[in-house]
C-alpha positions as CSV (number, residue, x, y, z in Angstrom):
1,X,19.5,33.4,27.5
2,X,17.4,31.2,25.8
3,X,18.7,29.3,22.6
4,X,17.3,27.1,19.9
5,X,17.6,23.7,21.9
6,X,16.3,24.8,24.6
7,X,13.2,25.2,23.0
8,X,13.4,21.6,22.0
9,X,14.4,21.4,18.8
10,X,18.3,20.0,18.7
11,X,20.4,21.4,15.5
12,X,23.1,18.7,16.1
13,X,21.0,16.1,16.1
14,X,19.8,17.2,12.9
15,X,23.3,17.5,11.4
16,X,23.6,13.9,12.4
17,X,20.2,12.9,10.9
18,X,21.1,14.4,7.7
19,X,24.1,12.7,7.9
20,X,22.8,9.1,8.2
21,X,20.2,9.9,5.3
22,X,22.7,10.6,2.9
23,X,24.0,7.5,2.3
24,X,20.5,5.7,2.3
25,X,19.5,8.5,-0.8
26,X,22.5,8.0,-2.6
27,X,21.9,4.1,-3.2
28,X,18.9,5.2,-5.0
29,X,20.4,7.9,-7.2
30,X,20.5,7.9,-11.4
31,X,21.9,10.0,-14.2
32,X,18.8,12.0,-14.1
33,X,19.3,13.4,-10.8
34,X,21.0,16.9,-11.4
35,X,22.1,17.6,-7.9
36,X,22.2,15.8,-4.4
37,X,20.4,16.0,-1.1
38,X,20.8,19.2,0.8
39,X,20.0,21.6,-1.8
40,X,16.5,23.9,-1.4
41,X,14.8,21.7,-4.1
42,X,15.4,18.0,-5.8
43,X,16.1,18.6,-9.5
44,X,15.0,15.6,-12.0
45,X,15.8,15.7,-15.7
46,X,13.4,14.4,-17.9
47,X,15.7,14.5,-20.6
48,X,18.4,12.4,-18.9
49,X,15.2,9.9,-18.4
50,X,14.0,9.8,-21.4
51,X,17.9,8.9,-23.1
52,X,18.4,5.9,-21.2
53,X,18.6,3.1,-23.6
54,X,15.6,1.5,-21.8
55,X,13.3,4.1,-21.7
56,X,14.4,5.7,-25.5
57,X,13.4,2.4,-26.6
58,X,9.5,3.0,-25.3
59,X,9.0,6.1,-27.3
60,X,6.9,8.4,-25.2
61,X,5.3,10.5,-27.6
62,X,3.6,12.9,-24.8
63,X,4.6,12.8,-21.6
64,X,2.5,13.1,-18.7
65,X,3.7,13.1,-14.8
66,X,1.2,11.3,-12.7
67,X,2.0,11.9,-8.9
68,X,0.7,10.6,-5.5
69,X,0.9,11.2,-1.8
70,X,-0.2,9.1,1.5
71,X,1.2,8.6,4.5
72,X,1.7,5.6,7.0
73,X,-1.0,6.7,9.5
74,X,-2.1,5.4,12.8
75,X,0.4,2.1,12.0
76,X,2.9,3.8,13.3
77,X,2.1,4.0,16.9
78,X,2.8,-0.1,16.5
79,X,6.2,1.0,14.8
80,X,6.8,3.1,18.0
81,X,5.2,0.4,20.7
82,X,7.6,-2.3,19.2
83,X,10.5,0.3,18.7
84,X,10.8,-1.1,15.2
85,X,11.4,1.3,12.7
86,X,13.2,0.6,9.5
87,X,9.8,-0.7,7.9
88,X,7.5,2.0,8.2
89,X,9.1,3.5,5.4
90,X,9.0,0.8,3.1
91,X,4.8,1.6,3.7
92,X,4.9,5.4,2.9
93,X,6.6,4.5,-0.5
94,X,4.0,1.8,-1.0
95,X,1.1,3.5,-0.2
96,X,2.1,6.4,-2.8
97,X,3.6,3.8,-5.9
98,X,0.7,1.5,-5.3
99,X,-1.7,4.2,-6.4
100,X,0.2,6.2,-9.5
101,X,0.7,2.6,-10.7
102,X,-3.1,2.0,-11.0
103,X,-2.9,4.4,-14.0
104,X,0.2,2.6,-15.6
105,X,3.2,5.4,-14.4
106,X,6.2,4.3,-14.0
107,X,7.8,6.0,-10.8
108,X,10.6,8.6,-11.2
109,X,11.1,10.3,-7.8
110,X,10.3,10.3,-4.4
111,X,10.2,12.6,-1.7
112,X,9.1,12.1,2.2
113,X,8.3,14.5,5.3
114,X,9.4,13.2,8.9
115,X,7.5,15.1,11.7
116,X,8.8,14.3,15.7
117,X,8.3,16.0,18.6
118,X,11.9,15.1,19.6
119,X,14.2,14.4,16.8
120,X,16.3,10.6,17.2
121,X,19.1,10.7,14.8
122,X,18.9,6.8,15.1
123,X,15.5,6.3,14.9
124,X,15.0,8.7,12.5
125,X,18.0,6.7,9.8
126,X,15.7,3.9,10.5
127,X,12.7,5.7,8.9
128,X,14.5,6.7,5.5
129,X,16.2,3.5,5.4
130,X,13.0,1.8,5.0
131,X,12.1,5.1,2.6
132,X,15.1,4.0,0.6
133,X,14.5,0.2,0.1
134,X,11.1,1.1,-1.1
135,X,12.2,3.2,-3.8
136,X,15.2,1.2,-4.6
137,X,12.9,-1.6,-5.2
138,X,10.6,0.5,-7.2
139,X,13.3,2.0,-9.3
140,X,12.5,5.3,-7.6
141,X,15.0,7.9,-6.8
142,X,14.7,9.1,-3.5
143,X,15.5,12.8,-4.2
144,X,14.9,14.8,-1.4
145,X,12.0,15.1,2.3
146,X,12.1,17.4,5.4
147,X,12.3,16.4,8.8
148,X,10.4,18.8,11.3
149,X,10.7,18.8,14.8
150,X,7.6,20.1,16.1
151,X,7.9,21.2,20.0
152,X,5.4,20.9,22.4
153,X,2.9,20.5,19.5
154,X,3.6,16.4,18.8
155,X,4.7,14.5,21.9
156,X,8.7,14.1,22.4
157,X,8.7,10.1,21.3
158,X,5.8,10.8,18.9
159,X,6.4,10.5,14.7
160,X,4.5,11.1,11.9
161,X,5.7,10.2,7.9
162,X,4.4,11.2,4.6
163,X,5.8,10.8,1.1
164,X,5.1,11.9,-2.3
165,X,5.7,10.2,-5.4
166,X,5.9,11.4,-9.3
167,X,5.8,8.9,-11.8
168,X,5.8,9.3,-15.7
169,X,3.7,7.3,-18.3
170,X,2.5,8.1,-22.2
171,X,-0.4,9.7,-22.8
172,X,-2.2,7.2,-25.4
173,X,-1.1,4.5,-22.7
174,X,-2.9,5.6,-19.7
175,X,-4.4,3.5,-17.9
176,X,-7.9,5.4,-16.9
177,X,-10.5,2.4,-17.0
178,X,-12.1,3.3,-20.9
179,X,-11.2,-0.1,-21.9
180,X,-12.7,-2.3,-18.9
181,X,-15.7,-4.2,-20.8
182,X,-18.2,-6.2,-19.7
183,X,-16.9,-9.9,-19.6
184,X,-13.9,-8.9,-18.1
185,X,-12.1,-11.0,-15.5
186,X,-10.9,-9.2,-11.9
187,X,-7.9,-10.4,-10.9
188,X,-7.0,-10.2,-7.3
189,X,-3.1,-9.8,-6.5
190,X,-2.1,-11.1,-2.8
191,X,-1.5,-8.7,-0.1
192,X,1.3,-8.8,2.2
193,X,-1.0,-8.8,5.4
194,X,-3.2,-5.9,6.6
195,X,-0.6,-3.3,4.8
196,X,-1.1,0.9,6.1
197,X,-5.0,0.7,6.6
198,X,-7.5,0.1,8.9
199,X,-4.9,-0.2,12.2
200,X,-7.2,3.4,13.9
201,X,-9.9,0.2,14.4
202,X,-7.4,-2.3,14.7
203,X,-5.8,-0.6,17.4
204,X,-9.4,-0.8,19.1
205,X,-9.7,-4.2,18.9
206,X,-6.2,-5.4,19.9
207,X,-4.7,-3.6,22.4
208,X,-1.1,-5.7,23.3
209,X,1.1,-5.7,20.5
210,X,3.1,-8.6,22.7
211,X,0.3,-11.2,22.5
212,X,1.1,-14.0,21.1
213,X,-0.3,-14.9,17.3
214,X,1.6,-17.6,15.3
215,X,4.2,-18.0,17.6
216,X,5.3,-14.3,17.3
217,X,4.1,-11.1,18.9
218,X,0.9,-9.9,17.1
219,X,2.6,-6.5,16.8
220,X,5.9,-8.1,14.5
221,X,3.2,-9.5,12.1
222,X,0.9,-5.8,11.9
223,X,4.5,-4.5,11.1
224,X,4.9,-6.6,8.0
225,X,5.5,-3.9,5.4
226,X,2.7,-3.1,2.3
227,X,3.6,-5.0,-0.9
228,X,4.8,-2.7,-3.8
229,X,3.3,-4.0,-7.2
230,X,5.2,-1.5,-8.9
231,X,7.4,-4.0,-11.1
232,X,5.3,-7.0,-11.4
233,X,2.4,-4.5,-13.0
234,X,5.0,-2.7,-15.4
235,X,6.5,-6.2,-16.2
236,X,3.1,-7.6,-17.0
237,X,1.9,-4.5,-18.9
238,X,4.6,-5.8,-21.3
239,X,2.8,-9.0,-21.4
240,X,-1.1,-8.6,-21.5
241,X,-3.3,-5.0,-22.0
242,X,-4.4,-4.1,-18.7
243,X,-7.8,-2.1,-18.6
244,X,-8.4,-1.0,-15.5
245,X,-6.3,-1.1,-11.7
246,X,-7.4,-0.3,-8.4
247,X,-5.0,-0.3,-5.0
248,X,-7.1,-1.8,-2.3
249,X,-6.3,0.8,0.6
250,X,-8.5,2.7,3.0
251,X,-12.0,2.1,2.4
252,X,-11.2,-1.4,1.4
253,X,-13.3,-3.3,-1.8
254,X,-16.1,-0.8,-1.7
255,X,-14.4,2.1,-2.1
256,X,-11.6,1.4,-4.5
257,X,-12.6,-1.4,-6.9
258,X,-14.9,1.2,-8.0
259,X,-12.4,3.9,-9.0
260,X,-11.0,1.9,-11.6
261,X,-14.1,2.8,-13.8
262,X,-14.8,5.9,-15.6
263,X,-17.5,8.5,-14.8
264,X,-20.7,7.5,-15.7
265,X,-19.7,4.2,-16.3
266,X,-23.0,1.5,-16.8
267,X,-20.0,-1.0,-15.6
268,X,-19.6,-2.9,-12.6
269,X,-17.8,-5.5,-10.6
270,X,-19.1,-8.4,-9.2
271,X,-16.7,-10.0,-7.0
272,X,-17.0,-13.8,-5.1
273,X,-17.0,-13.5,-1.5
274,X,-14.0,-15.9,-0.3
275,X,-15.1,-18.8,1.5
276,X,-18.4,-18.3,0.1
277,X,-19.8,-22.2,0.8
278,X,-18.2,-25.2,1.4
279,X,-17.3,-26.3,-1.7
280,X,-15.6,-23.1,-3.0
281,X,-12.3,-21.4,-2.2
282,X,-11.8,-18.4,-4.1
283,X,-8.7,-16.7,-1.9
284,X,-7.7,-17.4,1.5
285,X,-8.3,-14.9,4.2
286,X,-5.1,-14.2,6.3
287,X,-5.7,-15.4,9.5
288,X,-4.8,-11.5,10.7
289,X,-8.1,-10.5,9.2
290,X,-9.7,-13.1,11.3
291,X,-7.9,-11.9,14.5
292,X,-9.5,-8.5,13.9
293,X,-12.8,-9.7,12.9
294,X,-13.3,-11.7,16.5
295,X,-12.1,-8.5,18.2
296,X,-14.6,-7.0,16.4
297,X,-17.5,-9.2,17.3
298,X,-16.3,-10.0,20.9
299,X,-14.0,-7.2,22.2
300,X,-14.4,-8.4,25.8
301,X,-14.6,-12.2,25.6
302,X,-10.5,-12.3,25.3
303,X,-10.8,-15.9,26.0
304,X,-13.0,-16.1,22.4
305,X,-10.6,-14.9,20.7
306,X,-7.6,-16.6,21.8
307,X,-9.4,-20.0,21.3
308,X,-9.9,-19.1,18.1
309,X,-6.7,-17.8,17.0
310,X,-4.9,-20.0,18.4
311,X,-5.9,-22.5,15.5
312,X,-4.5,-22.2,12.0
313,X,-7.0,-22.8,9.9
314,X,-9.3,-20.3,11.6
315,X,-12.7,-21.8,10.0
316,X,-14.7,-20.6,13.0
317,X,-13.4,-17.0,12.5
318,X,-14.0,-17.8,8.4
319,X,-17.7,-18.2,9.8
320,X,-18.4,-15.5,11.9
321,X,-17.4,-12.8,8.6
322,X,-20.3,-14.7,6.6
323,X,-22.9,-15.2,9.3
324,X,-22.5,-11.4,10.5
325,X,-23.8,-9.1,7.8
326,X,-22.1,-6.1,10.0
327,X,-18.9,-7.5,10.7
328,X,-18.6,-8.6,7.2
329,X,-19.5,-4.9,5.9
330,X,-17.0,-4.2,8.4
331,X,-14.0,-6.2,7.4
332,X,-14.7,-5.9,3.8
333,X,-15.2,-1.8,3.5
334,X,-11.9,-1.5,6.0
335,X,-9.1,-3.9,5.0
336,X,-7.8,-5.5,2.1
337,X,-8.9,-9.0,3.2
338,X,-5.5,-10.7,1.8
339,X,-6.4,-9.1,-1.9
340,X,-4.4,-5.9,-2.0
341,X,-4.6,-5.0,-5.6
342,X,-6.9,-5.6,-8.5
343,X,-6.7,-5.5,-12.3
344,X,-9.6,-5.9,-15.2
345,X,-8.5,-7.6,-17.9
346,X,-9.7,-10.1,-20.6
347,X,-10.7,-13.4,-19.6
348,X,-8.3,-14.7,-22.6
349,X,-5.3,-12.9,-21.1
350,X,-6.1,-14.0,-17.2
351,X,-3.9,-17.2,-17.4
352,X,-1.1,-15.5,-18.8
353,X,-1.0,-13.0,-16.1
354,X,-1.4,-15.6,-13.5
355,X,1.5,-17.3,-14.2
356,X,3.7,-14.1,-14.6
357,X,2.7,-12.8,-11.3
358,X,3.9,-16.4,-9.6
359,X,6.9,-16.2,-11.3
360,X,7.4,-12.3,-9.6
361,X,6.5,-13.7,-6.4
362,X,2.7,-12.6,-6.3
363,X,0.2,-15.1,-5.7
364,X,-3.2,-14.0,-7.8
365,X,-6.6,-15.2,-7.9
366,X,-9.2,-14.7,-9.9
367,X,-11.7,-13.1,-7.8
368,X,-15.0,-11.5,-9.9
369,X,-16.1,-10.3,-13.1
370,X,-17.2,-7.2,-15.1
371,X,-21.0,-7.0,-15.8
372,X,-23.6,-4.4,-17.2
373,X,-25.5,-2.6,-14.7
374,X,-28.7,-4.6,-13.1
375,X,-31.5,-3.5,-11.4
376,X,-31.4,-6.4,-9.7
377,X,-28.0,-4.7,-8.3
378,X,-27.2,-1.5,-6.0
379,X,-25.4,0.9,-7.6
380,X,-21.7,1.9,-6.8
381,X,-19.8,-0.2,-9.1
382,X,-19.6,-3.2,-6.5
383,X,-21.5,-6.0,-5.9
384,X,-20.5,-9.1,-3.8
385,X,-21.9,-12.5,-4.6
């Protein structure tokens, strides 16, 4: 006789799983939440939101849910090389808030699916432990996900993690990119390191997580988790009008700086190339982004790349993304580059939001500019300088 476990998917160990996540979701739980995990559905109440002193005193006037979903991707075959776990979840939040934010929501809920080939109670408390800081720190709740074991279909010590997020702003106060105007500044918000993207390419290019970088294995430092800009950007929406956002995630500056305009937009953003001569510093590059950039240019000369990393101020490495039109188009249409968000905003109110972002933590930089359409200039709503 043949049961369920022997077919490789282990009931206990789910019991046990469910178990552990229970006590991760209840630290993120609020009045609004009408029942707890383990029902067939999450159940939210708007109207319990919407009566909190806090959020009574904003006075929606139409309400409109704004929702998200991403996962973690190929970064987590480094979670599972350096058998570190409990950040990976921290990314799959980020990767969802980071973009409802770009239209001004504030999040409400959060919900995740774990997919194994072999469930690990342990490892898998890890995962939603991460899932839970995130939306703790994004004043998410974290009301319900599905774990899947998936036999013979994903390998046994093989994972894969997606979330989805619902958020909530006002109508008239969406944030869609109809007020960005032509003198606007860009700001450029810090990034924590190379975040959830790019690591398919980066995992070409460095192959042992255990070398050293820094001092530290190369692997602990891809692990860094995403930044969440959830409650610095609602803070500072208090403080200055934002008009447009953009998360700088897969596809890198070329692909999302543009979204933050409207259709048929005569708009674009012309942004300053870091490092751009020798007397000009707009951001720094993260030496990471360096680190890929050689293994990029040289993937056999190991010895190259060493050398070069090995120094901290990585000028060399600085050089070789300006002097290489390809790599550069590379590293800039892939990876965040140390800029992992980006606002347009009135030159008048860039100061303002400088400062408030330092005090949060977030180091900001004022990176480009909003222009009229040139035909001097290719199309696409980017244009690097």
């Amino acid at each position: 006789m043949v049961n369920y476990k022997d077919s490789g998917v282990d009931i206990e160990e789910g019991y046990r799983a469910v178990e552990k996540y229970k006590e991760y979701a209840s630290s993120t739980m609020n009045n609004a939440v009408l029942n707890g995990i383990g029902s067939f559905a999450g159940m939210y109440s708007l109207k319990e939101f919407m009566q909190t002193a806090e959020n009574a005193s904003q006075g929606m006037v139409d309400p409109v849910l704004i929702s998200g979903t991403d996962g973690v991707g190929t970064k987590m075959d480094i979670a599972m090389q350096m058998e570190k776990h409990d950040t990976v979840g921290i990314d799959c939040v980020a990767m969802c808030v980071n973009d409802i934010i770009c239209h001004g929501a504030r999040p409400l809920f959060f919900l995740d699916y774990l997919a194994c080939g072999k469930l690990n109670a342990e490892i898998a408390a890890d995962i939603v432990k991460g899932i839970a800081e995130g939306c703790r720190e994004t004043g998410m709740v974290l009301l319900g996900g599905e774990t899947a074991e998936h036999p013979g279909i994903i390998p046994d010590d093989v994972y894969d993690l997606a979330g989805f997020a619902v958020g909530i702003a006002d109508r008239e106060k969406i944030i869609d990119g109809s007020k960005i105007k032509e003198g606007d500044v860009i700001l450029g918000l810090a990034s924590s390191g190379v975040h959830s993207n790019g690591f398919s390419l980066m995992r070409k290019v460095i192959e042992n997580m255990n070398e050293n970088f820094d001092g530290d294995k190369i692997g602990k430092t891809l692990l860094k988790p995403t930044r969440l800009y959830v409650k610095p950007v609602l803070e500072l929406m208090k403080r200055v009008e934002i008009h447009g956002m953009a998360n700088i995630s897969g596809g890198g500056f070329y692909e999302n700086i543009p979204r933050m305009f409207p259709k048929n937009s005569r708009l674009l953003a012309v942004v300053e190339y870091p490092y751009k001569d020798d007397r000009k510093n707009v951001w720094e590059i993260p030496d990471i982004f360096i680190r890929i950039a050689y293994g990029i240019k040289y993937p056999k000369n190991r010895d190259e790349i060493i050398a070069v990393t090995g120094i901290r101020a990585m000028q060399e490495g600085v050089k070789l993304i300006y002097q290489d039109d390809k790599v550069k188009e590379i590293m800039f249409n892939t990876f965040n580059m140390g800029i992992g968000f980006v606002m347009a905003l009135s030159p008048e109110d860039a100061e303002t939001a400088k400062v408030f972002l330092e005090t949060m933590g977030i180091p900001s930089f004022v990176i480009g500019r909003v222009e009229q359409e040139s035909s001097r200039r290719e199309s696409g709503r980017l244009y690097f300088v």
